[in-house]
Backbone as JSON Lines, residues from 0, in Angstrom:
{"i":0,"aa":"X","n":[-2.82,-14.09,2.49],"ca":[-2.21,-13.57,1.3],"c":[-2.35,-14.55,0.15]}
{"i":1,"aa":"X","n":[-2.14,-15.43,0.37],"ca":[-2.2,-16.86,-0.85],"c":[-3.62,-16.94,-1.09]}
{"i":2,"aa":"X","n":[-4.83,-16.34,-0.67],"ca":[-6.41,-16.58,-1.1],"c":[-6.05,-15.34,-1.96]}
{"i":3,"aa":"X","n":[-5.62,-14.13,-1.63],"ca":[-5.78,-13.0,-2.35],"c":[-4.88,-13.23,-3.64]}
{"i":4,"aa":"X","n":[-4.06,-13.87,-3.78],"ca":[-3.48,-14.15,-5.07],"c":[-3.98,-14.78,-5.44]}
{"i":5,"aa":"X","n":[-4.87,-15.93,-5.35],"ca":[-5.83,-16.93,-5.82],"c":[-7.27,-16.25,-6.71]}
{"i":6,"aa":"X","n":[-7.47,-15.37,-5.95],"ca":[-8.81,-14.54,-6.43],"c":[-7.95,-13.44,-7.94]}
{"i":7,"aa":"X","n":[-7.17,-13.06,-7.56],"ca":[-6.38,-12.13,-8.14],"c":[-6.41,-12.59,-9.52]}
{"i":8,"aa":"X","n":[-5.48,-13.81,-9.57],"ca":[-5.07,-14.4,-10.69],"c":[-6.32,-15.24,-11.28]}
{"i":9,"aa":"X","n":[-7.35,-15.68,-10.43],"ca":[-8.64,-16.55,-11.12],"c":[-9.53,-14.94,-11.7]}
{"i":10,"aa":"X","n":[-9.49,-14.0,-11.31],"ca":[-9.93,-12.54,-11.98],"c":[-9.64,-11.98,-13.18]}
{"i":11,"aa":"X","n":[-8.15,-11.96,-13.25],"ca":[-7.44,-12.05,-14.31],"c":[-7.96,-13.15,-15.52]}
{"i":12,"aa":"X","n":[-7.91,-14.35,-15.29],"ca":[-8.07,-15.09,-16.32],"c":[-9.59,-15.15,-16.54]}
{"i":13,"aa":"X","n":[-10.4,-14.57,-16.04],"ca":[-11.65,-14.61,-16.42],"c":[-11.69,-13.78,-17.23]}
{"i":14,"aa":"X","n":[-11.05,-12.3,-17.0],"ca":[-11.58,-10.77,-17.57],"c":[-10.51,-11.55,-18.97]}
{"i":15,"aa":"X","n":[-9.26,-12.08,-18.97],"ca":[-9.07,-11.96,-20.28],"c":[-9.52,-13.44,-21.49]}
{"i":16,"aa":"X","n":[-10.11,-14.25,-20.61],"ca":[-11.12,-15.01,-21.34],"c":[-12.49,-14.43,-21.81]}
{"i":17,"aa":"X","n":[-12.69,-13.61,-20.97],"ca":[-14.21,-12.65,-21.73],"c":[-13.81,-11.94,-22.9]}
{"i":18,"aa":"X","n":[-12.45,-11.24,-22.93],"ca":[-12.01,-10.46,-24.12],"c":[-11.43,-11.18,-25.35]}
{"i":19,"aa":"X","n":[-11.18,-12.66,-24.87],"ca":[-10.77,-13.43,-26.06],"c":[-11.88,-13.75,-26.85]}
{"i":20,"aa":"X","n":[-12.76,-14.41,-26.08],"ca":[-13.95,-14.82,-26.67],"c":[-15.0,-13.86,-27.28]}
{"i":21,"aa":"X","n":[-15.41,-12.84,-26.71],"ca":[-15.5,-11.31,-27.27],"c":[-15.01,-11.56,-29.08]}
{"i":22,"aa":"X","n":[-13.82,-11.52,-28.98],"ca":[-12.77,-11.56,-29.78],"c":[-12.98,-12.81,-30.74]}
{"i":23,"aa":"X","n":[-13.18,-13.65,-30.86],"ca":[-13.29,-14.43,-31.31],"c":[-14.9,-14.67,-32.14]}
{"i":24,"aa":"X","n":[-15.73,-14.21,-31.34],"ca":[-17.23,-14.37,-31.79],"c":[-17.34,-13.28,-32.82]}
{"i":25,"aa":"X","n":[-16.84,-11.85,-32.35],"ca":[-17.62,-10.55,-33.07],"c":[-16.51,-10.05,-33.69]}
{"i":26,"aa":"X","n":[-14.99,-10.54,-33.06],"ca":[-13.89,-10.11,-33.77],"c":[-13.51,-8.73,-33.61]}
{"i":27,"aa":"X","n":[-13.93,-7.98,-32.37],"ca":[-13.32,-6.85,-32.01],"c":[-12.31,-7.11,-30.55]}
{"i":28,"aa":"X","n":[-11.71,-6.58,-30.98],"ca":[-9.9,-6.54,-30.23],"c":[-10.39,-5.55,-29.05]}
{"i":29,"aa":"X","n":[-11.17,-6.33,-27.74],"ca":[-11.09,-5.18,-26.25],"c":[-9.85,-4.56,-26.33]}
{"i":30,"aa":"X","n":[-8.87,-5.41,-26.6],"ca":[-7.45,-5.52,-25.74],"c":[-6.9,-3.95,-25.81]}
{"i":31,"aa":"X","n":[-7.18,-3.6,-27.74],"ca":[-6.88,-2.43,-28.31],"c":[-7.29,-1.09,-28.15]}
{"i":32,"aa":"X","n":[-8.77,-1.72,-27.49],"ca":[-9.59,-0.01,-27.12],"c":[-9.21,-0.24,-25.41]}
{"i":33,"aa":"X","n":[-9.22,-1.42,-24.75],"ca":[-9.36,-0.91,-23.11],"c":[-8.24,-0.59,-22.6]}
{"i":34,"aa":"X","n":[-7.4,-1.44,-23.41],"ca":[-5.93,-0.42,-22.19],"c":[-5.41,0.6,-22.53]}
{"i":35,"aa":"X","n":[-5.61,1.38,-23.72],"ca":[-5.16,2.44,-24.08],"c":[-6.11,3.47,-23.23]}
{"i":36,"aa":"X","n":[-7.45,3.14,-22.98],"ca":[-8.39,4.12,-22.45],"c":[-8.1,3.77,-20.78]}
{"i":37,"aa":"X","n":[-7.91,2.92,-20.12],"ca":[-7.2,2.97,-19.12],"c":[-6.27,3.68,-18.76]}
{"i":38,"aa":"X","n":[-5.13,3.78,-18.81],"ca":[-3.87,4.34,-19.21],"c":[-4.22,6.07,-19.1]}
{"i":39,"aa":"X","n":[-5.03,6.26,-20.23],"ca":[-5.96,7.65,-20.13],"c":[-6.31,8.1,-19.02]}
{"i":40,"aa":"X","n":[-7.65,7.3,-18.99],"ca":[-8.52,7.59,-17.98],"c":[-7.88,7.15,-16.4]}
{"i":41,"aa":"X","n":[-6.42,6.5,-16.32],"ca":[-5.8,6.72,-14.97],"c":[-5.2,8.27,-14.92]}
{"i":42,"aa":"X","n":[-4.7,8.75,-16.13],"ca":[-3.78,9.79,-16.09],"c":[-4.6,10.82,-15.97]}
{"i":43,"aa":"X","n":[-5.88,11.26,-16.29],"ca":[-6.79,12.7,-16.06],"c":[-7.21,11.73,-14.42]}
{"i":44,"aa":"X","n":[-7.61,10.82,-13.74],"ca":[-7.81,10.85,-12.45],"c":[-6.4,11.3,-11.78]}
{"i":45,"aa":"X","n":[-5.44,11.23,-11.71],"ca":[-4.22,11.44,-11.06],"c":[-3.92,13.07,-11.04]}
{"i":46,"aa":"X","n":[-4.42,13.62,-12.72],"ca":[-4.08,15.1,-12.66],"c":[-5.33,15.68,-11.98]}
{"i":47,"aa":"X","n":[-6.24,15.05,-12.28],"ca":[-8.23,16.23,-12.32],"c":[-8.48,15.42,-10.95]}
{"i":48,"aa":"X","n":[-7.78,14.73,-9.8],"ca":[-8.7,13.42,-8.53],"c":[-9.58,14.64,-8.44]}
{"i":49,"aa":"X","n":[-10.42,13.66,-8.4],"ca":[-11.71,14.42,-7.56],"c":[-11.25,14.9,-6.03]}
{"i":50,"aa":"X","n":[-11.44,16.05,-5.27],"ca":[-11.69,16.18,-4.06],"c":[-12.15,15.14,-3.43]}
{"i":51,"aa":"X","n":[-12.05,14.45,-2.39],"ca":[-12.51,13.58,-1.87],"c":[-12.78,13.86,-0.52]}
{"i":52,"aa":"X","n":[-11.9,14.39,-0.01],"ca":[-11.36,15.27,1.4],"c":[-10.79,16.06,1.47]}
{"i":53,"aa":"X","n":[-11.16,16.8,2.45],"ca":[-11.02,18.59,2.23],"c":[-9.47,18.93,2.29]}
{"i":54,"aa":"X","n":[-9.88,20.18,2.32],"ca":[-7.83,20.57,2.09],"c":[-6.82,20.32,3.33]}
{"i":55,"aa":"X","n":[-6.06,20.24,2.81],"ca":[-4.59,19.29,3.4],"c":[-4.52,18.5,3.63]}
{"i":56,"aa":"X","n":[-5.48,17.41,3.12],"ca":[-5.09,16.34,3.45],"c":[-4.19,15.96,2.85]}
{"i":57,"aa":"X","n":[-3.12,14.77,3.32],"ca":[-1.82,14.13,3.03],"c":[-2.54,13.45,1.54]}
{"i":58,"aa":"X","n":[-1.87,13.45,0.66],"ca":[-1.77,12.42,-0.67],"c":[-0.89,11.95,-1.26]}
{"i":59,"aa":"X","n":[-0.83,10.48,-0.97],"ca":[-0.09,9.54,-1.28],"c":[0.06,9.04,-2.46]}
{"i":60,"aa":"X","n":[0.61,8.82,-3.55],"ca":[0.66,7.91,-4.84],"c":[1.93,7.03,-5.0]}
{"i":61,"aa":"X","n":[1.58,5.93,-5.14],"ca":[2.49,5.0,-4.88],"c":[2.01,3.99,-5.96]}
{"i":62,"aa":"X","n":[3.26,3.41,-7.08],"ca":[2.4,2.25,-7.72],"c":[2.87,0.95,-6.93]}
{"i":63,"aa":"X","n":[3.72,0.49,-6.36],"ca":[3.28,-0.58,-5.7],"c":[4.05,-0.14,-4.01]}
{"i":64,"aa":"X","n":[3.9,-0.65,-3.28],"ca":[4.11,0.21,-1.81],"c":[3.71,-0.74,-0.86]}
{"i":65,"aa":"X","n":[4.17,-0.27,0.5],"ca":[4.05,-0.75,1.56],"c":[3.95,0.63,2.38]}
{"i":66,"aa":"X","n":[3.26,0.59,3.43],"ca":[2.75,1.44,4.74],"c":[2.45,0.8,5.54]}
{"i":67,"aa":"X","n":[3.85,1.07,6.61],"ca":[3.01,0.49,7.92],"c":[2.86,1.54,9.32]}
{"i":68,"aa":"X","n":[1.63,1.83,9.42],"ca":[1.78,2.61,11.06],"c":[1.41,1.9,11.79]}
{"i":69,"aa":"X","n":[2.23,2.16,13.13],"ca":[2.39,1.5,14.69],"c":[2.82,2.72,15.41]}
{"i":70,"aa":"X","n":[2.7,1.89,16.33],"ca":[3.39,2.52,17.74],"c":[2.29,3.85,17.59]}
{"i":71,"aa":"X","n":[3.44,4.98,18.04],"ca":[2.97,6.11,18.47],"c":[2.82,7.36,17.12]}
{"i":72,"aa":"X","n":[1.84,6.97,16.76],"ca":[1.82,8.29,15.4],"c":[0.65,9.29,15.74]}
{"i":73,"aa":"X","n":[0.43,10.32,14.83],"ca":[-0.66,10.58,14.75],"c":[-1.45,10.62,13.25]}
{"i":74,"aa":"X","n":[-2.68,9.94,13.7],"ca":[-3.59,10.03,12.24],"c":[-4.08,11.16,12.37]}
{"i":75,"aa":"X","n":[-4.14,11.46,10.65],"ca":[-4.63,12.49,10.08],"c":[-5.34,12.41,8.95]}
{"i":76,"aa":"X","n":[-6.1,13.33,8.14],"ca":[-6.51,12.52,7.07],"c":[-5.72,12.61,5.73]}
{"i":77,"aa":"X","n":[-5.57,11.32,5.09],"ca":[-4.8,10.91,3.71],"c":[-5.82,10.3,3.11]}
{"i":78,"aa":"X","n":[-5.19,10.14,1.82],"ca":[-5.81,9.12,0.45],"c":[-4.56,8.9,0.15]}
{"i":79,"aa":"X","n":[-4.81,7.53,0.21],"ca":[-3.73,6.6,-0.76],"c":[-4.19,6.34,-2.19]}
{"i":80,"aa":"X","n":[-3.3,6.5,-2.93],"ca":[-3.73,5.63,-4.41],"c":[-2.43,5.0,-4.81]}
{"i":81,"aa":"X","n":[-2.44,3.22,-5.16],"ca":[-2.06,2.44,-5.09],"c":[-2.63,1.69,-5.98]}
{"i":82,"aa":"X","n":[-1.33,1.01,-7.1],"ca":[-2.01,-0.35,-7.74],"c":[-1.73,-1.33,-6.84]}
{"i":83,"aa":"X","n":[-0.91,-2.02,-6.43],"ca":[-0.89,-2.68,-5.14],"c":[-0.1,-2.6,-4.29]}
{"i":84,"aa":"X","n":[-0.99,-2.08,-3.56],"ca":[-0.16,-1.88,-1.89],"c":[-0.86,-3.04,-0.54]}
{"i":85,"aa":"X","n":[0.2,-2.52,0.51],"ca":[-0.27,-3.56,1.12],"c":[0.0,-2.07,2.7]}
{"i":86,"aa":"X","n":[-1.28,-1.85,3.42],"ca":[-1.29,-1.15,4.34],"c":[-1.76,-1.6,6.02]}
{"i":87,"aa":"X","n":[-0.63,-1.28,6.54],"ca":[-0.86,-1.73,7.84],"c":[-1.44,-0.84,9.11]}
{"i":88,"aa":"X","n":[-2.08,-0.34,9.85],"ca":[-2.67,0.95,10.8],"c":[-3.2,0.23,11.87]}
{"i":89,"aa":"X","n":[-2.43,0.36,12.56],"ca":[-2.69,-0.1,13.8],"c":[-3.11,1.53,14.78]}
{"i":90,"aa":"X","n":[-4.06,1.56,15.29],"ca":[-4.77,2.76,15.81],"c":[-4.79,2.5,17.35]}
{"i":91,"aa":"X","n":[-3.91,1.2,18.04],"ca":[-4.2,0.79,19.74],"c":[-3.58,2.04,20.08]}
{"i":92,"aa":"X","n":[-1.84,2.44,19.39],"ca":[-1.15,4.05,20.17],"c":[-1.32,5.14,20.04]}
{"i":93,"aa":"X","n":[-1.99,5.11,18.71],"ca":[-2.05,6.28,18.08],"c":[-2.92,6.93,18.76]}
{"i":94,"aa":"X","n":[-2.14,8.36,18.3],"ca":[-2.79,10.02,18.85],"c":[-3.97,10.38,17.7]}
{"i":95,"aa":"X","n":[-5.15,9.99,17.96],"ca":[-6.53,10.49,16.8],"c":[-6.95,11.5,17.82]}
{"i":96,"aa":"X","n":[-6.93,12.46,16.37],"ca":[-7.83,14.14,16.98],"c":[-9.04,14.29,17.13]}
{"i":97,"aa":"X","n":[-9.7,15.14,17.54],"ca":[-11.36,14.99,18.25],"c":[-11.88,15.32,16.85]}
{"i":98,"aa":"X","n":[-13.2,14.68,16.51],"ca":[-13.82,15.0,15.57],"c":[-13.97,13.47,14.76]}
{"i":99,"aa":"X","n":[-14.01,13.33,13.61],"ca":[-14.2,12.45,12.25],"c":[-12.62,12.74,11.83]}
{"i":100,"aa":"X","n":[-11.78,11.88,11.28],"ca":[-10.56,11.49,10.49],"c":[-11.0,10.89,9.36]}
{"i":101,"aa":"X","n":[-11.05,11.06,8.27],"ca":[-11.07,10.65,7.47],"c":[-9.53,9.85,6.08]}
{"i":102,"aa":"X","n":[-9.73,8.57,6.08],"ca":[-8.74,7.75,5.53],"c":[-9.22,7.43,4.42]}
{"i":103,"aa":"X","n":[-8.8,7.62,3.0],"ca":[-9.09,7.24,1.64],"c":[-8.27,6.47,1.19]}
{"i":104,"aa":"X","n":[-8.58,5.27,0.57],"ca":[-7.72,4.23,-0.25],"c":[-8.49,3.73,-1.41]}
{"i":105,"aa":"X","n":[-7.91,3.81,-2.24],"ca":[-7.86,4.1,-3.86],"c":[-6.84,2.63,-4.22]}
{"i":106,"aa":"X","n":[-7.25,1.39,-4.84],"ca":[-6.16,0.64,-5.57],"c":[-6.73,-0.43,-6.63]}
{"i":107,"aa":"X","n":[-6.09,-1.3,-6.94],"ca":[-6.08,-2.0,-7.64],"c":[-6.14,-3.47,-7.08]}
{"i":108,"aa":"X","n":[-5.51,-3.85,-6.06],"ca":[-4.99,-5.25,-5.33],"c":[-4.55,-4.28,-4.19]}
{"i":109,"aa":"X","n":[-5.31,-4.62,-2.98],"ca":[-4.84,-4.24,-1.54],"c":[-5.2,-4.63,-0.61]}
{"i":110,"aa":"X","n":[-4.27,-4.74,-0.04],"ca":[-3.9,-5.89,1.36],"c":[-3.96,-5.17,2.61]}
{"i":111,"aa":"X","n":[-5.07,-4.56,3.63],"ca":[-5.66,-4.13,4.52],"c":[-5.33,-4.17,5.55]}
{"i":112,"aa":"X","n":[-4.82,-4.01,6.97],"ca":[-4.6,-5.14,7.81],"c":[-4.97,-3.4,9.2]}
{"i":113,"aa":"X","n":[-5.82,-3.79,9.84],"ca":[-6.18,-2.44,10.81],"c":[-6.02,-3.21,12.4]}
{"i":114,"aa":"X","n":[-5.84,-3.0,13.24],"ca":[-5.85,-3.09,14.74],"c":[-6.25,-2.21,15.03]}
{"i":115,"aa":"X","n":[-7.51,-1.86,15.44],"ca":[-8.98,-1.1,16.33],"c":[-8.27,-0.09,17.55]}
{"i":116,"aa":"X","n":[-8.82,0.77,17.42],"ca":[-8.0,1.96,18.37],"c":[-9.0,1.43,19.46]}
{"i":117,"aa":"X","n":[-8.43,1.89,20.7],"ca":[-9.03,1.55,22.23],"c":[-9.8,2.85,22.72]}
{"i":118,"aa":"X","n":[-9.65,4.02,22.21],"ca":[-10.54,5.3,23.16],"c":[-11.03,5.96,21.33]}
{"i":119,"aa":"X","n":[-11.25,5.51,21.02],"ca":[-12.07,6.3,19.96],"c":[-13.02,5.26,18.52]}
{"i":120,"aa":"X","n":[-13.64,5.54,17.6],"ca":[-14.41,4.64,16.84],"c":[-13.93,4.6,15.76]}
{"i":121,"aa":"X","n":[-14.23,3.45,15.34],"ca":[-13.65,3.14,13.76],"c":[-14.83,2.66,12.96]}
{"i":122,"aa":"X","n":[-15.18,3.22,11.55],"ca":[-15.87,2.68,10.31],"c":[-15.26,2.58,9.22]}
{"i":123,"aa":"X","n":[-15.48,1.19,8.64],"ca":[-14.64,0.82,7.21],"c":[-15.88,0.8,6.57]}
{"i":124,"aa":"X","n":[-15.7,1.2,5.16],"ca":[-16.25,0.95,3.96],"c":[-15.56,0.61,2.91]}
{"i":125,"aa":"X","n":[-15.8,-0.82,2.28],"ca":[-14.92,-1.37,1.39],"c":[-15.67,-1.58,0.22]}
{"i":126,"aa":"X","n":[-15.14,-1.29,-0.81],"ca":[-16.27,-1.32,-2.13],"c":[-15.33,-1.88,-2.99]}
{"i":127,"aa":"X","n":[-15.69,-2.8,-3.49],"ca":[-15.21,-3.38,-4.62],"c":[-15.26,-4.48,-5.38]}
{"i":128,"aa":"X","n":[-14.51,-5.33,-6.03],"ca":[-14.95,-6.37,-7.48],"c":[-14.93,-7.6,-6.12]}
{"i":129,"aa":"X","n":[-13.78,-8.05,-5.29],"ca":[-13.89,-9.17,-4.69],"c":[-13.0,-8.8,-3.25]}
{"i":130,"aa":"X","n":[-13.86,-9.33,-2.29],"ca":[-13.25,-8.71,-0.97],"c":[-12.88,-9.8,-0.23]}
{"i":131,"aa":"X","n":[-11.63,-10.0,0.22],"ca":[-11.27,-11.61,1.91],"c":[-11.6,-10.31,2.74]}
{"i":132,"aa":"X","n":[-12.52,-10.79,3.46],"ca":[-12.84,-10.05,5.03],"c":[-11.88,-11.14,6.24]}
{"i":133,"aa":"X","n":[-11.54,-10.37,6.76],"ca":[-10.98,-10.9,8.3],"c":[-11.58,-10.12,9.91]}
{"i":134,"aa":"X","n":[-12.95,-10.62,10.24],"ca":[-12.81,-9.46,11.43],"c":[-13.02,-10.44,12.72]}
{"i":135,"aa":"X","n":[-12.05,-10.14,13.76],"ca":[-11.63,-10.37,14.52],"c":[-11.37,-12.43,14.38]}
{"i":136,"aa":"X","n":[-11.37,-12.4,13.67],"ca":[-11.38,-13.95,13.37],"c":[-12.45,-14.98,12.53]}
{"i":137,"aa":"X","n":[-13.12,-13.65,12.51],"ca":[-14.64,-14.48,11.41],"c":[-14.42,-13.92,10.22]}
{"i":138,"aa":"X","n":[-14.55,-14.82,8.97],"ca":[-14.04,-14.52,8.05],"c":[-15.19,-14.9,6.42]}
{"i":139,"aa":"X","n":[-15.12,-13.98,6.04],"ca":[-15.91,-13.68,4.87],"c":[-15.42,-13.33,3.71]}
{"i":140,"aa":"X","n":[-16.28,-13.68,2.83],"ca":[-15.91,-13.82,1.21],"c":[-16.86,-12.58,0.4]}
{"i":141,"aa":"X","n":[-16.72,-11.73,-0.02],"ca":[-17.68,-10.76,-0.77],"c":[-17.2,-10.73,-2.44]}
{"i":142,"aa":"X","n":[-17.96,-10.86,-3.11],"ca":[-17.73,-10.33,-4.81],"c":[-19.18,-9.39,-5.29]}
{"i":143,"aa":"X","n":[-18.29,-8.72,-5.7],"ca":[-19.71,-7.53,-5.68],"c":[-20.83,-6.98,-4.97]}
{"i":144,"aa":"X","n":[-19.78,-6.92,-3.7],"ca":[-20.96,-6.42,-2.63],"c":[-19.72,-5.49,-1.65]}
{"i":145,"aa":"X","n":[-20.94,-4.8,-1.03],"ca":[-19.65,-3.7,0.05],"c":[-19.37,-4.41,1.26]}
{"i":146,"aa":"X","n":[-18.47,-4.24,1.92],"ca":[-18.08,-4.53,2.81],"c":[-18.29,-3.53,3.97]}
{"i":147,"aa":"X","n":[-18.8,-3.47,5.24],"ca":[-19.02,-2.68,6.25],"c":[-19.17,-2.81,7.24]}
{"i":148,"aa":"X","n":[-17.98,-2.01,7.96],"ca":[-18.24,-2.47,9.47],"c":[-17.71,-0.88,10.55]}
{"i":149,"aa":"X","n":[-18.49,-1.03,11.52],"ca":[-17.95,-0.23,12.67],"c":[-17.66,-0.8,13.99]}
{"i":150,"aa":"X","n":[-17.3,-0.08,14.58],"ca":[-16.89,-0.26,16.39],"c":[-18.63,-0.09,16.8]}
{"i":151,"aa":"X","n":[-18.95,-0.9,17.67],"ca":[-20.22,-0.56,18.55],"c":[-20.58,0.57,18.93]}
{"i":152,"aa":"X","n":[-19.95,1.27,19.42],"ca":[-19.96,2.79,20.28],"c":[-19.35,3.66,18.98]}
{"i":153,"aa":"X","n":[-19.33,3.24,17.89],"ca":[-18.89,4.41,16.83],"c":[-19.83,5.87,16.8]}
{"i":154,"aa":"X","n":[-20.84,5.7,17.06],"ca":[-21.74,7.13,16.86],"c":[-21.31,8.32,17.94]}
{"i":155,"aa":"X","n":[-21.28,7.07,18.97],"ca":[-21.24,7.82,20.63],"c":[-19.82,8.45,21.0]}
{"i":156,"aa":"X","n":[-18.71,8.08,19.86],"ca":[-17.15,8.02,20.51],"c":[-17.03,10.15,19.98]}
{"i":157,"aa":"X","n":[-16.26,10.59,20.74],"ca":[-15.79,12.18,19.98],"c":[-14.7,12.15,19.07]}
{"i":158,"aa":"X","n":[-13.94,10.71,19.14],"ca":[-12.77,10.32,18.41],"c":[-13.29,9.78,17.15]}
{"i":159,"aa":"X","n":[-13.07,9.89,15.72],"ca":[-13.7,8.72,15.09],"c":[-12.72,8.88,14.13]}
{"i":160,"aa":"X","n":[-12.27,7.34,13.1],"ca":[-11.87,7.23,12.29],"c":[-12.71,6.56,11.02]}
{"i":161,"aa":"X","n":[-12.76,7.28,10.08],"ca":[-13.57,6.32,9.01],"c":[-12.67,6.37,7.89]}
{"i":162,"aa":"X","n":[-12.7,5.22,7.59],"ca":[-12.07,4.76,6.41],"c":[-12.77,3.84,5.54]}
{"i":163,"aa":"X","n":[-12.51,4.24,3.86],"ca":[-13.04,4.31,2.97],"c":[-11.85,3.65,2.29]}
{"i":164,"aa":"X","n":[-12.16,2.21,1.34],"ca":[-11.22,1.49,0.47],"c":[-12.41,1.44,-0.81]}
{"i":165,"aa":"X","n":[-11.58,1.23,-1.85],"ca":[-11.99,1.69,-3.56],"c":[-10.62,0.57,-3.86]}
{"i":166,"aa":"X","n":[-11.13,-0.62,-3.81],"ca":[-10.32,-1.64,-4.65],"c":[-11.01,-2.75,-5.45]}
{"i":167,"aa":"X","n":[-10.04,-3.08,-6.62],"ca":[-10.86,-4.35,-7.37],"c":[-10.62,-5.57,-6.65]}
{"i":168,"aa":"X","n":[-9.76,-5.97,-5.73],"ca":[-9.16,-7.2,-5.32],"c":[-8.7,-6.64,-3.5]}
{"i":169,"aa":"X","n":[-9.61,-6.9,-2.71],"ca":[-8.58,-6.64,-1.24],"c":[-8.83,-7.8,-0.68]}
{"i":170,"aa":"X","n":[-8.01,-7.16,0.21],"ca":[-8.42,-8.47,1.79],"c":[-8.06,-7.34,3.0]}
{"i":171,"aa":"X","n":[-9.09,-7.39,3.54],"ca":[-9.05,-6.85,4.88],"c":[-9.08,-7.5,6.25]}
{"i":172,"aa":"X","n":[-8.14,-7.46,7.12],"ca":[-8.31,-7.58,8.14],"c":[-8.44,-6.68,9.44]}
{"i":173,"aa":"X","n":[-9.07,-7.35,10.31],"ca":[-9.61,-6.11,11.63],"c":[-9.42,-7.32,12.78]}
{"i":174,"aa":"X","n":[-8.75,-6.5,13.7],"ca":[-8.05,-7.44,15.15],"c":[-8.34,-6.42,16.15]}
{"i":175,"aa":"X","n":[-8.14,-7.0,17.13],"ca":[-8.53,-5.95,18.62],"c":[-6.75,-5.9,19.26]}
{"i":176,"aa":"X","n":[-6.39,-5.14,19.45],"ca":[-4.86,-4.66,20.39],"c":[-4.9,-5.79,20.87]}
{"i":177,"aa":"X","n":[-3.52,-6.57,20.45],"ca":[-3.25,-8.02,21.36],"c":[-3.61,-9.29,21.37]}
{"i":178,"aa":"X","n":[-3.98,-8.88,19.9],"ca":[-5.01,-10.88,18.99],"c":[-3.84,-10.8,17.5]}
């Protein structure tokens, strides 16, 4: 957690040293056109989201949040959208239905943390500005690159979970039941 605030806050002071200096050379004010068009352009994604996953899936909006599943649940498919959340899914108890599950996460700053189901497959796809990878103890640094990983037997399993993260700032971790 203390690397992800480190990246967080060294992100921050870059993007608003680019807009000072911006600012200073050509003398146009980012500050004045980008967060007002932010602000915007969050509020038509929230009313117009794109479909992402088909109907019924669960949708979550949360501006800052915590989720944690354990024990005995069942996954289904959701999208989270989150400026920062911090999500926990542990998949060792859980009841996953036959087929593909599909998991969407949408944020700003998010804090990842998965434990690998035992009878079915898992694929992450992580896209975003700067990624802490954690998998199973080997640990990686990404900035502007995707992050991707599956279970070995993911093609072969009838169970599968894939999950899909859309953040500027995460850290993900991936553990096996009992590490």
């Amino acid at each position: 957690m203390k690397n992800r605030t480190a990246i967080l806050i060294g992100s921050i002071l870059i993007i608003m040293g680019a807009f000072s200096i911006i600012d200073a050379i050509f003398g146009i004010n980012l500050w004045a056109l980008v967060f007002p068009l932010m602000l915007i352009g969050l509020g038509f994604l929230i009313l117009f989201r794109p479909k992402t996953l088909p109907g019924g899936t669960n949708f979550i909006l949360r501006f800052v949040g915590e989720t944690n599943k354990s024990h005995e649940w069942t996954v289904e498919p959701v999208e989270y959208w989150t400026f920062v959340g911090s999500i926990k899914l542990d998949f060792s108890e859980a009841v996953i239905p036959e087929g593909e599950t599909s998991i969407v996460m949408n944020s700003f700053v998010n804090d990842l943390k998965i434990i690998l189901p035992t009878e079915a497959g898992l694929k992450l796809t992580a896209r975003g500005f700067v990624h802490d990878t954690k998998v199973k103890g080997y640990k990686e640094d990404h900035i502007f690159a995707p992050f991707e990983y599956a279970t070995p037997d993911y093609l072969n399993q009838s169970r599968k979970i894939n999950i899909q993260s859309l953040s500027f700032v995460s850290e993900v971790e991936i553990n096996e039941h009992g590490s």
